[in-house]
N, C-alpha and C positions, 0 to 999 in steps of 0.2 A: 548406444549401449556402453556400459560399463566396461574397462576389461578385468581381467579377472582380479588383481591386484586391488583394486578398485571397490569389486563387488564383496573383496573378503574384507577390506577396512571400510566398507559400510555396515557389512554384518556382523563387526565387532565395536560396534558404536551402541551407547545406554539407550534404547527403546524409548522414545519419544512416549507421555501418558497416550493412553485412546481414549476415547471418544466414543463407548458405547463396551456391552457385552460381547463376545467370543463364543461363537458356536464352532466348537472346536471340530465336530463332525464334518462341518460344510467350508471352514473355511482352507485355501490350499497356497499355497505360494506365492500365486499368480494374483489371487484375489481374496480380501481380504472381508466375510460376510457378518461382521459387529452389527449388531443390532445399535443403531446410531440416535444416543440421546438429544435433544432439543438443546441446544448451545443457549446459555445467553450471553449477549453483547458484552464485548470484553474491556473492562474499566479500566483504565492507571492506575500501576499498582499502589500508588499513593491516595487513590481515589477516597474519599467519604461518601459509598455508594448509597447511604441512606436520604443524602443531599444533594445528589448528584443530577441534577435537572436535563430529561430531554429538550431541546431547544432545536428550530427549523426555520425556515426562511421565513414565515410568518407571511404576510400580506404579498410580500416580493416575491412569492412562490409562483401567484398566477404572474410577473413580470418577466420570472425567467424563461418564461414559456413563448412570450412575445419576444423575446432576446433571441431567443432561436430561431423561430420565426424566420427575423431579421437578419438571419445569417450572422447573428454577432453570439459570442463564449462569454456565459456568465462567471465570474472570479469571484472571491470572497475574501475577506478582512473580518476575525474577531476581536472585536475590542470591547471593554466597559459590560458585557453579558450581553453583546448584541451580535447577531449577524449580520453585516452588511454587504450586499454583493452591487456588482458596476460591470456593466458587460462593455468587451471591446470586440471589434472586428479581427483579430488573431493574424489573419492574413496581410492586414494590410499593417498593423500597431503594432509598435516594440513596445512590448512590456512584460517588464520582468516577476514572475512566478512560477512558483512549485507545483506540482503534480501528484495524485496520490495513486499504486497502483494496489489493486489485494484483486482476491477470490471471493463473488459473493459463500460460495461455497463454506466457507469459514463462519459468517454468521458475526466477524468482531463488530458490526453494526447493527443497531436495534433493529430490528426487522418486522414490528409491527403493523396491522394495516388496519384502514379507516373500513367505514361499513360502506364502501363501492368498491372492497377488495383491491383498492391500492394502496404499495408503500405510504406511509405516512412521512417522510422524509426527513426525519432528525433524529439528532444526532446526540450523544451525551456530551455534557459539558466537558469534564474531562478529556476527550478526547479531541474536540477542535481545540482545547486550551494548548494540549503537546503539542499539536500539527500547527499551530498558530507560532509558538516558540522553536519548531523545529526548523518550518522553513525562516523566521527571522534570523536563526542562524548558519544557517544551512547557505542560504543564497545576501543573505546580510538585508538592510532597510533598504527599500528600492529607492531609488533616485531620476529614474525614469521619468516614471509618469506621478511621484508622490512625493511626499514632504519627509526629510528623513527622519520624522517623527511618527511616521506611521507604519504599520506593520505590512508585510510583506503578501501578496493577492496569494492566493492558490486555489486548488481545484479539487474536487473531491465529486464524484457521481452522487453518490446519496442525496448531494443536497443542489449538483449542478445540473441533474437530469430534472427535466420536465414530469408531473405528474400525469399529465394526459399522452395516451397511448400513440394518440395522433403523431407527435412532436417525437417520441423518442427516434424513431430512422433517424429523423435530421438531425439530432443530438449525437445518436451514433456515430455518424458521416464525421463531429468534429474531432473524434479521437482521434485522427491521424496528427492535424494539427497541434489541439491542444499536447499531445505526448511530443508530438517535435519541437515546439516553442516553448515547453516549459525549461527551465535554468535548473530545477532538481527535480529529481523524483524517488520519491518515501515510496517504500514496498512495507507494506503489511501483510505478515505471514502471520497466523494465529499462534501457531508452534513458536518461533522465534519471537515475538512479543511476548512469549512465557518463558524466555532462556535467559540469561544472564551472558551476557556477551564475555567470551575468554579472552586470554591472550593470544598477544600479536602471533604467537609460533602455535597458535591452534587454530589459522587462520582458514588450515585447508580440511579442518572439522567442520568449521562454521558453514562451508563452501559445501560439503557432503550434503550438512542435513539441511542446508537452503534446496537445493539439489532434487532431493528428497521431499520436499515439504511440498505442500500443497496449493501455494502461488505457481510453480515453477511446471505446475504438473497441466495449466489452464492455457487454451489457446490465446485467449485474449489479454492475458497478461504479458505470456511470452510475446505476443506483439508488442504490447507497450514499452515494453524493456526495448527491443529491438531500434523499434520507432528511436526513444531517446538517446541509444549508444551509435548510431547514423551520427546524430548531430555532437557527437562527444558531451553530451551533457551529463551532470553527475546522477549517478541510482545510488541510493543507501536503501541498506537493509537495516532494518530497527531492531533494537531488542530491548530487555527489558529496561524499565529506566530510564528510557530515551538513550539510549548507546546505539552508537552507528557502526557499520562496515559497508564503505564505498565499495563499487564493484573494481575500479582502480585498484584498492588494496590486495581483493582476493586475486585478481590478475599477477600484480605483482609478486604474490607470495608464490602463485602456482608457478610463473617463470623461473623465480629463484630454484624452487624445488625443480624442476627439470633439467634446468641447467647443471645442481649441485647432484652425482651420484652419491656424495655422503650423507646426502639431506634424506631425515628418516621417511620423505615423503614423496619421493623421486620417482616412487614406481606408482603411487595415485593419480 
């Protein structure tokens, strides 16, 4: 819990939009009872949504299923308007790739289903084209296992999880892994993909409404973060634009502020 210094520079922070109507009768402190609209999937804000193509692993969907199987972790590469995935054994192969973590909860992924009432598993263009540029920069061209002309593997569930119900356990089973051996990992918070990242001295704002936000609020997130800061790997949080904040940064900035009793942020 917050201490009190804490809970009153949260509660003088601008209200995040919601997410639905307000029944002001029912709702209390504690809990908050909006009548919660139908999100749709969240674009780049540079997006041309009218052109903006779903795209999925296409034929290699039933392969990833056999990948798991196999004990082996399907990876992906976007290049040229293609998906291409290559699965490794994780446990035994060095190889270097990014991780993505969010909340389904959030919805920033298309979330439609086929008529057997499963996910249909893709993905807007726009969105593997960022995470395709983020981690090329983020963890740089692999040279591991690739040519350094090619772009950099990563992970994403949407499109790494198996369709058949059967396989998902053993997909599950690989998060521990997959979050330990990745080199970055992108956190997707719906809210903060809608923010415009401040400055560097607003660093322990950024850090509230992460805090705050509704990644941070999920068990299974909060493991994946965990999982990765074990192995000192780097977490960014995205915002809008593709702007980052390392967890390294907000670390830094909150040490500073503790240390400094003139820092306006010392008692957060």
């Amino acid at each position: 819990m917050p201490g009190v210094c804490g809970a009153y520079y949260a509660h003088r922070l601008k209200n995040m939009p919601t997410n639905g109507d307000h029944d002001v009768q029912n709702c209390s402190l504690g809990k908050c009872q909006a009548q919660k609209q139908q999100q749709e999937a969240l674009h780049q804000t540079s997006c041309d949504r009218q052109n903006c193509k779903l795209l999925g692993t296409g034929r290699e969907s039933l392969q990833i299923t056999q990948y798991i199987k196999a004990g082996k972790t399907p990876l992906l590469r976007f290049a040229n308007g293609e998906i291409n995935v290559q699965a490794y054994d994780l446990r035994k192969e060095d190889v270097s790739f990014g991780a993505v973590s969010h909340g389904w909860g959030d919805r920033i992924f298309d979330s439609t289903k086929d008529s057997g009432g499963n996910n249909t598993c893709q993905i807007n263009q726009c969105q593997i084209q960022s995470l395709q540029k983020s981690f090329n920069e983020l963890i740089g061209k692999s040279t591991a296992k690739n040519r350094r002309d090619e772009n950099t593997f990563f992970w994403v569930d949407l499109l790494c999880f198996p369709k058949r119900d059967s396989m998902t356990a053993k997909a599950m089973d690989q998060l521990k892994t997959v979050f330990k051996k990745a080199k970055a990992v992108i956190v997707w918070d719906r809210n903060l993909l809608s923010t415009h990242k401040k400055q560097p001295e607003d660093t322990i704002e950024m850090n509230v409404r992460m805090r705050l936000g509704g990644w941070s609020r999920r068990l299974r997130t909060l493991q994946e973060a965990v999982l990765a800061k074990k192995k000192k790997k780097k977490i960014y949080f995205e915002f809008q634009n593709r702007k980052f904040l390392s967890l390294d940064e907000i670390n830094g900035a909150r040490e500073k502020a503790e240390q400094d009793s003139s820092d306006p942020f010392h008692h957060i």
